[in-house]
CHARMM internal coordinates of N, CA and C (Angstrom, degrees):
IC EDIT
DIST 1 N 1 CA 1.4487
DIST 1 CA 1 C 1.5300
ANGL 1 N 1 CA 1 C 112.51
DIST 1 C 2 N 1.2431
ANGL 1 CA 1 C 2 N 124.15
DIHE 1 N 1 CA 1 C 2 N -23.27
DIST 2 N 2 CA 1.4908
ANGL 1 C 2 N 2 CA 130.72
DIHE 1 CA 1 C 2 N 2 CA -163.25
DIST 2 CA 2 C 1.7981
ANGL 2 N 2 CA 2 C 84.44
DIHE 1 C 2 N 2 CA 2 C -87.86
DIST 2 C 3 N 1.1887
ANGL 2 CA 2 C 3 N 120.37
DIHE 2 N 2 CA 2 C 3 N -34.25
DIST 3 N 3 CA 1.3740
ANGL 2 C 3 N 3 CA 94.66
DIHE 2 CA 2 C 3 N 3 CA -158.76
DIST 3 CA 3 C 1.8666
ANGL 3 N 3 CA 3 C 105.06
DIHE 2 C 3 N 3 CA 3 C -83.55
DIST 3 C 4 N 1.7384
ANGL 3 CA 3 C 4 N 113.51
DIHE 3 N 3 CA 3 C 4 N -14.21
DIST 4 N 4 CA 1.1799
ANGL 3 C 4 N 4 CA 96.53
DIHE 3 CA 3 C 4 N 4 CA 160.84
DIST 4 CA 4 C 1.0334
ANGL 4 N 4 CA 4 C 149.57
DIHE 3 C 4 N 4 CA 4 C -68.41
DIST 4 C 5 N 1.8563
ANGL 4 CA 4 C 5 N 88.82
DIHE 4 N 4 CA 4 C 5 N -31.08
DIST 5 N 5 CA 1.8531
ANGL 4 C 5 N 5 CA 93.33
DIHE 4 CA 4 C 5 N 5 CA 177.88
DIST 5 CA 5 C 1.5126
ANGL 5 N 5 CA 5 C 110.19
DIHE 4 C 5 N 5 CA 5 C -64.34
DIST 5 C 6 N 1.4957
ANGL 5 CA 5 C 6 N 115.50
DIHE 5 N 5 CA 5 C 6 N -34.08
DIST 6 N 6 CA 1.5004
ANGL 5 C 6 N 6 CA 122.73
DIHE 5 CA 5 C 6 N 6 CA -167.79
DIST 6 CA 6 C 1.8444
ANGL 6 N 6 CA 6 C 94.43
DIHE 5 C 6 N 6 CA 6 C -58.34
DIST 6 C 7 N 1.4556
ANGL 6 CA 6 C 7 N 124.52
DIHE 6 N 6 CA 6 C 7 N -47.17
DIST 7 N 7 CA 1.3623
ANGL 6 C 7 N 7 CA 107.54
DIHE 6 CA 6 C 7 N 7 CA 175.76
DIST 7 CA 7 C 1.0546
ANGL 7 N 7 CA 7 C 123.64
DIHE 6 C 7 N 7 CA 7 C -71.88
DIST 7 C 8 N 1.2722
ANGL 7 CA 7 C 8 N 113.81
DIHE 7 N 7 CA 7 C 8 N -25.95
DIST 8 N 8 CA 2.0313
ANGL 7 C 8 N 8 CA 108.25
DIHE 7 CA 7 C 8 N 8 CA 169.81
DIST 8 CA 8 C 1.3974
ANGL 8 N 8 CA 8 C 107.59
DIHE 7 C 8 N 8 CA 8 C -47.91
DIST 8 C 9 N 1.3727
ANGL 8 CA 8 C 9 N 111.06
DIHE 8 N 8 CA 8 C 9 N -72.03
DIST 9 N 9 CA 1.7034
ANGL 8 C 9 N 9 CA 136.80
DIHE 8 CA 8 C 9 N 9 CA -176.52
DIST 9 CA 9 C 1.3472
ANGL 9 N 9 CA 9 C 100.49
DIHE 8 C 9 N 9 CA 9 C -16.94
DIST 9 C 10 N 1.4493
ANGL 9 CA 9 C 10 N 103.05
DIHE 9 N 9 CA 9 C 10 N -73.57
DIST 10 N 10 CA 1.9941
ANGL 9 C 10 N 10 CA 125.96
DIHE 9 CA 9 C 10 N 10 CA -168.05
DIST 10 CA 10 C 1.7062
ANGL 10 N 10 CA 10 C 93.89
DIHE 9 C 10 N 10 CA 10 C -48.10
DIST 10 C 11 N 1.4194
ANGL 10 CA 10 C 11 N 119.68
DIHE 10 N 10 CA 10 C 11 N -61.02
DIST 11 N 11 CA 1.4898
ANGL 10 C 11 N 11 CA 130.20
DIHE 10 CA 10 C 11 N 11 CA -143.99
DIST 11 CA 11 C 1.8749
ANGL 11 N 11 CA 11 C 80.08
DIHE 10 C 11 N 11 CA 11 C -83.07
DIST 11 C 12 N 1.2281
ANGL 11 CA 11 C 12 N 149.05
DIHE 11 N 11 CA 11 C 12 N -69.18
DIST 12 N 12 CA 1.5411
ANGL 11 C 12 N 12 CA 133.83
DIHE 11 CA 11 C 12 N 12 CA -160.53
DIST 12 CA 12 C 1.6315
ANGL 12 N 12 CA 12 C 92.49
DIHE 11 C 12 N 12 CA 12 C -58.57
DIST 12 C 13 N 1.0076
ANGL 12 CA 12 C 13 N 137.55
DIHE 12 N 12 CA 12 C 13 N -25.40
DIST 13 N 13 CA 1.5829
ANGL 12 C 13 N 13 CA 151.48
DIHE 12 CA 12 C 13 N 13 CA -151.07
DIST 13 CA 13 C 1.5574
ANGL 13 N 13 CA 13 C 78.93
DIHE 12 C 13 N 13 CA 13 C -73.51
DIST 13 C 14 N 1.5114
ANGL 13 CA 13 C 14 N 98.38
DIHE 13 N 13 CA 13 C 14 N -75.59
DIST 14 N 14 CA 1.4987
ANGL 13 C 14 N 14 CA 112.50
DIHE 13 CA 13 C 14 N 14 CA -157.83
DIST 14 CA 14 C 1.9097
ANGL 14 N 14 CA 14 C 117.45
DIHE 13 C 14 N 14 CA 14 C -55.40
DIST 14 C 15 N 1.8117
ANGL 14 CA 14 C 15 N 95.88
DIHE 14 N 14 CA 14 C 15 N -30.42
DIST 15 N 15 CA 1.4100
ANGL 14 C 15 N 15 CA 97.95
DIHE 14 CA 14 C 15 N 15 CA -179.48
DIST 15 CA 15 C 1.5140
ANGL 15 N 15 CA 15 C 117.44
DIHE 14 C 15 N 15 CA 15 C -90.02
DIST 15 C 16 N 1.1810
ANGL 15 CA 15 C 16 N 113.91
DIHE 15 N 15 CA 15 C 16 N -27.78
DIST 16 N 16 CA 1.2895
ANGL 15 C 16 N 16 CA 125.08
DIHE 15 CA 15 C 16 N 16 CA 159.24
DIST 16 CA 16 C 1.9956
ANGL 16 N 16 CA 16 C 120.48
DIHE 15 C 16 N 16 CA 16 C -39.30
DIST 16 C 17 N 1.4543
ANGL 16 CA 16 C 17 N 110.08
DIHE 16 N 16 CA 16 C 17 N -43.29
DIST 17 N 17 CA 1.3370
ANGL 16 C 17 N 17 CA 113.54
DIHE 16 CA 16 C 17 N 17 CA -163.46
DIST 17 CA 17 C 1.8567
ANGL 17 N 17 CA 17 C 80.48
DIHE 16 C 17 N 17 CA 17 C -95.70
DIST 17 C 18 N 1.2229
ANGL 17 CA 17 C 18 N 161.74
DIHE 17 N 17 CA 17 C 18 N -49.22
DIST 18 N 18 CA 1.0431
ANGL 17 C 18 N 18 CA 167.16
DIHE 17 CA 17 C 18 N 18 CA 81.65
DIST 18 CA 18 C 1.4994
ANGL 18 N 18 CA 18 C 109.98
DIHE 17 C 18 N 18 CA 18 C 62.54
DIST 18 C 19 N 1.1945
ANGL 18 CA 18 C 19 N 108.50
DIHE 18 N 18 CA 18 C 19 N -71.75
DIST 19 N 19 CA 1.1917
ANGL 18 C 19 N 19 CA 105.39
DIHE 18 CA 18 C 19 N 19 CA -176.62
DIST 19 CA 19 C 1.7915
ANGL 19 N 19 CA 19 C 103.98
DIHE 18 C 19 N 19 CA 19 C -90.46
DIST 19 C 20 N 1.2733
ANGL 19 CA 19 C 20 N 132.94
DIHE 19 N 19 CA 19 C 20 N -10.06
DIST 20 N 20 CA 1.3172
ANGL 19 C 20 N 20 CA 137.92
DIHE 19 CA 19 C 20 N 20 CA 163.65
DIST 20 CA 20 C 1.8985
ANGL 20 N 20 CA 20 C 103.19
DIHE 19 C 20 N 20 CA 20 C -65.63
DIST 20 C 21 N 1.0282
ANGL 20 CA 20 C 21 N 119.36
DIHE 20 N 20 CA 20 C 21 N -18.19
DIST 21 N 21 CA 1.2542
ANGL 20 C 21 N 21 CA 122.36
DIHE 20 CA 20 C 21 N 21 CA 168.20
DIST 21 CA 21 C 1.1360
ANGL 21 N 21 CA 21 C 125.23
DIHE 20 C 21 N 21 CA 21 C -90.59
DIST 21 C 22 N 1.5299
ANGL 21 CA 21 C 22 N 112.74
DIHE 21 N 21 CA 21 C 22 N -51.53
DIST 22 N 22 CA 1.2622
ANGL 21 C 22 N 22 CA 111.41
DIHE 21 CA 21 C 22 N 22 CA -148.23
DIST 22 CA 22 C 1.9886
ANGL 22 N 22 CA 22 C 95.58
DIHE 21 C 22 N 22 CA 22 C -112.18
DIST 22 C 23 N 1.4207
ANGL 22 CA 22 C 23 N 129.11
DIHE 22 N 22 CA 22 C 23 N 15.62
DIST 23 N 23 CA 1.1258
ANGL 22 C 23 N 23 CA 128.73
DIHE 22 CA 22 C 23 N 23 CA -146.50
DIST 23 CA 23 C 1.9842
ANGL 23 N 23 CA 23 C 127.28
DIHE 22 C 23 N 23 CA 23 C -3.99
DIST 23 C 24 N 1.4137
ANGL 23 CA 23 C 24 N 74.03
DIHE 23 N 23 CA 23 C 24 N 50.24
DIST 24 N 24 CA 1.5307
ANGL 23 C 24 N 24 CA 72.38
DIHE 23 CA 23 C 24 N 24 CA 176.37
DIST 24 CA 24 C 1.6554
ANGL 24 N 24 CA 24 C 116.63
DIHE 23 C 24 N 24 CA 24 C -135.55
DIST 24 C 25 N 1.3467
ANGL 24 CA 24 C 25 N 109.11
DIHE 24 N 24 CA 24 C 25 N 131.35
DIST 25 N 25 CA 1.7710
ANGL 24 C 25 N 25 CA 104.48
DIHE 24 CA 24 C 25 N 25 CA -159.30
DIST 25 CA 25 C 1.4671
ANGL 25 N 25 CA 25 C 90.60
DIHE 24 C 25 N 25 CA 25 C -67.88
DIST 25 C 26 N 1.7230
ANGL 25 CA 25 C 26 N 135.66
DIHE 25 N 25 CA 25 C 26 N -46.58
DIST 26 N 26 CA 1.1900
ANGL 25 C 26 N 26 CA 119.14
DIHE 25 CA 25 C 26 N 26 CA -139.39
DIST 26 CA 26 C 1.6456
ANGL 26 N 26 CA 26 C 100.38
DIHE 25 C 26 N 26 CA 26 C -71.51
DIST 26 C 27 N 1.0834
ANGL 26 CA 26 C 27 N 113.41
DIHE 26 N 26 CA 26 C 27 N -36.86
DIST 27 N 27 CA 1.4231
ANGL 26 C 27 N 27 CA 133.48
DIHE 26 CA 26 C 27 N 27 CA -166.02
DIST 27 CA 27 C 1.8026
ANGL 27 N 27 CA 27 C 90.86
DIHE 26 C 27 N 27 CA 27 C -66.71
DIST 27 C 28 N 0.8371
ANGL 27 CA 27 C 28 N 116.33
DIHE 27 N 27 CA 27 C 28 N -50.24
DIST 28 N 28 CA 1.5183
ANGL 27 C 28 N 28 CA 117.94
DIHE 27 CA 27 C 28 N 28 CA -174.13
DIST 28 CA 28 C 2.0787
ANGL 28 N 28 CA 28 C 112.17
DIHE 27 C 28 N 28 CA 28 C -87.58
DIST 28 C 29 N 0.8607
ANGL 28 CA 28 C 29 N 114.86
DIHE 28 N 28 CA 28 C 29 N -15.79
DIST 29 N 29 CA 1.7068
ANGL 28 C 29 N 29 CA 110.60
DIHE 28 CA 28 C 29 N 29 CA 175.55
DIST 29 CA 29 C 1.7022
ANGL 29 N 29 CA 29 C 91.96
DIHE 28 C 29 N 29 CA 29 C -101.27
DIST 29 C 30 N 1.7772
ANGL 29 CA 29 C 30 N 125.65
DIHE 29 N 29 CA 29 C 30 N -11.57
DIST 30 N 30 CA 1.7272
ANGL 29 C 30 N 30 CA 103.18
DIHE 29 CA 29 C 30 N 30 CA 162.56
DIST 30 CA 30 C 1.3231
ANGL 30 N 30 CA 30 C 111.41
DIHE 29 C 30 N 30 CA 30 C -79.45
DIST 30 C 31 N 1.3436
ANGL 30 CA 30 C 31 N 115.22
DIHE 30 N 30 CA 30 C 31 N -31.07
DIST 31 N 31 CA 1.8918
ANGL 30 C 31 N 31 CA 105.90
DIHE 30 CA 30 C 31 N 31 CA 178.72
DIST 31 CA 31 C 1.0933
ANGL 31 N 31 CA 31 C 128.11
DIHE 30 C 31 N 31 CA 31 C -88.63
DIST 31 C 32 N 1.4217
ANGL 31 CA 31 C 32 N 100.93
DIHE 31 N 31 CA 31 C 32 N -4.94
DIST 32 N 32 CA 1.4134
ANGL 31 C 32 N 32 CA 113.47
DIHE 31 CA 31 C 32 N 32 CA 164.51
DIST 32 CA 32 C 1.7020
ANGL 32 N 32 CA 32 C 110.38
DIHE 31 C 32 N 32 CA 32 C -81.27
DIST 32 C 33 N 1.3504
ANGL 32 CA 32 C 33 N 132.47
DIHE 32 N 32 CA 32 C 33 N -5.16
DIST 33 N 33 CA 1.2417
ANGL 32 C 33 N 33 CA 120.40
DIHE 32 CA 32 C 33 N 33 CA 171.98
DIST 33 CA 33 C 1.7099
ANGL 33 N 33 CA 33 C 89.47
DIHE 32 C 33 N 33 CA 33 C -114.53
DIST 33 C 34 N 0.7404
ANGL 33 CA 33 C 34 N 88.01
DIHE 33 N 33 CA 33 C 34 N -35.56
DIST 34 N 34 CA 2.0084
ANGL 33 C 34 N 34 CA 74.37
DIHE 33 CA 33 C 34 N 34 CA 179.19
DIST 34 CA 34 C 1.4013
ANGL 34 N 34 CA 34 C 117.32
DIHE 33 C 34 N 34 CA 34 C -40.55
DIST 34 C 35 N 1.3517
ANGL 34 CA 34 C 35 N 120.78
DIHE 34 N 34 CA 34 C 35 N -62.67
DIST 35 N 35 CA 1.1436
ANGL 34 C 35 N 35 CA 145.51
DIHE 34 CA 34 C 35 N 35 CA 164.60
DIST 35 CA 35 C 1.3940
ANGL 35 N 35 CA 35 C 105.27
DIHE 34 C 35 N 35 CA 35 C -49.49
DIST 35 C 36 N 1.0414
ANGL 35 CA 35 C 36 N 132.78
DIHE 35 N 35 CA 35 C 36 N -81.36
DIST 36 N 36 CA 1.8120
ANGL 35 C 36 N 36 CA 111.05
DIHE 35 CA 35 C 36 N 36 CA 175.10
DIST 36 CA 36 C 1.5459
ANGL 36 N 36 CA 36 C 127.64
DIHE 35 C 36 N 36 CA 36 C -30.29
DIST 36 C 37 N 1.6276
ANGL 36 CA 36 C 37 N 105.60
DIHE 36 N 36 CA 36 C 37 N -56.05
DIST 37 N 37 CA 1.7757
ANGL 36 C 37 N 37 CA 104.16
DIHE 36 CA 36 C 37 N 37 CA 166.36
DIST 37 CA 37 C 1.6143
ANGL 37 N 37 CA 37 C 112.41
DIHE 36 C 37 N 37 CA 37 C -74.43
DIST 37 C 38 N 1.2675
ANGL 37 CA 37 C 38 N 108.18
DIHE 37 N 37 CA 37 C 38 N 6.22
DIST 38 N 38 CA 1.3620
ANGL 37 C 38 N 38 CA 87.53
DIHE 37 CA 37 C 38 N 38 CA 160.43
DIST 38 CA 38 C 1.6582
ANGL 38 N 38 CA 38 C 119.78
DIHE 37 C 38 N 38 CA 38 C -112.19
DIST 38 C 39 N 1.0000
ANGL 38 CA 38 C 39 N 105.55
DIHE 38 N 38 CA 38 C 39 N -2.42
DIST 39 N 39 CA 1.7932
ANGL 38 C 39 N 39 CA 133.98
DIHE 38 CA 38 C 39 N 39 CA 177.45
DIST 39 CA 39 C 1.7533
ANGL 39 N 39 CA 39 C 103.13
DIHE 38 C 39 N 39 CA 39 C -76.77
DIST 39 C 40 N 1.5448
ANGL 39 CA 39 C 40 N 117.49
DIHE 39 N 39 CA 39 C 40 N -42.85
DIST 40 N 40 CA 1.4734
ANGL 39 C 40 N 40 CA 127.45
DIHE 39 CA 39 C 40 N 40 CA -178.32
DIST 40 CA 40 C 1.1950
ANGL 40 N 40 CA 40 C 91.72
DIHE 39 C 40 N 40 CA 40 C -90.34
DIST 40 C 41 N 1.1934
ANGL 40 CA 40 C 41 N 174.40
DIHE 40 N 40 CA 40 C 41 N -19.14
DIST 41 N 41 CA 1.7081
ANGL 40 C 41 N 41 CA 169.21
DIHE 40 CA 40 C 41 N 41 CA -169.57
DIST 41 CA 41 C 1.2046
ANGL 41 N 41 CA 41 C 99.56
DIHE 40 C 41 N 41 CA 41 C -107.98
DIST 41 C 42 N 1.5305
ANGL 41 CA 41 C 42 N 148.16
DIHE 41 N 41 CA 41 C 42 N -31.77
DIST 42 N 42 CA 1.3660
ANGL 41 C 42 N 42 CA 119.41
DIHE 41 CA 41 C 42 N 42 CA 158.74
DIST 42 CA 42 C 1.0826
ANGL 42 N 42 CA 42 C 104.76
DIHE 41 C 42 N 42 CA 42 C -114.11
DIST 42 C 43 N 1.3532
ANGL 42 CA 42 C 43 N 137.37
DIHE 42 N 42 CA 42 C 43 N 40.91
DIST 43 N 43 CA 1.9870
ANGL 42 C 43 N 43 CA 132.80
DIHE 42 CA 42 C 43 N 43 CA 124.29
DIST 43 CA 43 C 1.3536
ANGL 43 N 43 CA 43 C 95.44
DIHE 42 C 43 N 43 CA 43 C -74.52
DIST 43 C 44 N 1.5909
ANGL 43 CA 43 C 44 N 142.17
DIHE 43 N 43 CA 43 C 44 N -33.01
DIST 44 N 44 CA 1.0705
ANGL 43 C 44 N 44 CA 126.67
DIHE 43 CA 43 C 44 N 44 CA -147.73
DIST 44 CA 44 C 1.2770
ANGL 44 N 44 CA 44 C 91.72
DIHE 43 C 44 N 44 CA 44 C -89.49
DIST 44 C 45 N 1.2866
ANGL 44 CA 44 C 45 N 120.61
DIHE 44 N 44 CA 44 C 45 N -62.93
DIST 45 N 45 CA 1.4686
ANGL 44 C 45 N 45 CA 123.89
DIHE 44 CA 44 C 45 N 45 CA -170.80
DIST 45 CA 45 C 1.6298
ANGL 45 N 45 CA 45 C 125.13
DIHE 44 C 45 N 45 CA 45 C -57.53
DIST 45 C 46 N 1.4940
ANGL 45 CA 45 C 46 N 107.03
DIHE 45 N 45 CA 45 C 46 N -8.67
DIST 46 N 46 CA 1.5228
ANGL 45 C 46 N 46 CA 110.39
DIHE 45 CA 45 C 46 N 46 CA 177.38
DIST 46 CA 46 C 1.8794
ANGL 46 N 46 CA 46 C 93.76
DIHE 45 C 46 N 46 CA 46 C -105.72
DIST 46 C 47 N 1.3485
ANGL 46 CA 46 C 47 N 123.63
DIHE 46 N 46 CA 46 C 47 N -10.81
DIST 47 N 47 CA 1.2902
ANGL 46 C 47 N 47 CA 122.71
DIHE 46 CA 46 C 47 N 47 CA 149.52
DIST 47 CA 47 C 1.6360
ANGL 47 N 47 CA 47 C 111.33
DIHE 46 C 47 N 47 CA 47 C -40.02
DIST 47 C 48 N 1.3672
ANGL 47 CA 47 C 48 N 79.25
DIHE 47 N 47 CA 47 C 48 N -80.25
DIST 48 N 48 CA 2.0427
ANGL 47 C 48 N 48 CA 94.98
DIHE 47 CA 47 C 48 N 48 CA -168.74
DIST 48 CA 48 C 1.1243
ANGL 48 N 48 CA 48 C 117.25
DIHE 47 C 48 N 48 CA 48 C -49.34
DIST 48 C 49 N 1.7603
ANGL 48 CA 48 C 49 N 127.11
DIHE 48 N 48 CA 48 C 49 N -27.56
DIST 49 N 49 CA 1.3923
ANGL 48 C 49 N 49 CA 130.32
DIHE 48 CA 48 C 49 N 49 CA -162.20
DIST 49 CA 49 C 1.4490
ANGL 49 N 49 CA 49 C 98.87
DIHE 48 C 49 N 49 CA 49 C -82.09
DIST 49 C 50 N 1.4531
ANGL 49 CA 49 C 50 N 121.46
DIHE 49 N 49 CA 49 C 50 N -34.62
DIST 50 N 50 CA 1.3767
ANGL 49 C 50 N 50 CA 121.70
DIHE 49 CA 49 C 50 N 50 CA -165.53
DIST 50 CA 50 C 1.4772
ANGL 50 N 50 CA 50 C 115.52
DIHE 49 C 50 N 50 CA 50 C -96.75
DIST 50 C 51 N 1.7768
ANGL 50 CA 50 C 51 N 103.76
DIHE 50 N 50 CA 50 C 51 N 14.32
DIST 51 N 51 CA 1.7936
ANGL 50 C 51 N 51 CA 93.83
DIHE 50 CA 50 C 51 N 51 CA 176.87
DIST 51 CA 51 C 2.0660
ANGL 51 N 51 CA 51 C 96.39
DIHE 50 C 51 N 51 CA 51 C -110.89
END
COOR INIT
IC SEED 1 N 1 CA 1 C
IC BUILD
């Protein structure tokens, strides 16, 4: 569970400063999911590496 909220957090983080730039939601709710699946794929993969 920690590692989802940690990708929500990062990814509104990321769309938040995003769309403070760029005033544009679409542009800012895609890097805001980019950044989350990419926030869950290396928790996952530093999961797997360390068992």
């Amino acid at each position: 569970m920690p590692v989802f909220i940690g990708g929500l957090l990062l990814g509104g983080l990321s769309g938040a400063v995003t769309y403070a730039g760029t005033a544009d939601g679409q542009v800012a709710g895609a890097v805001a999911a980019v950044v989350a699946v990419l926030t869950w794929l290396g928790f996952a993969c530093v999961i797997f590496l360390d068992d």
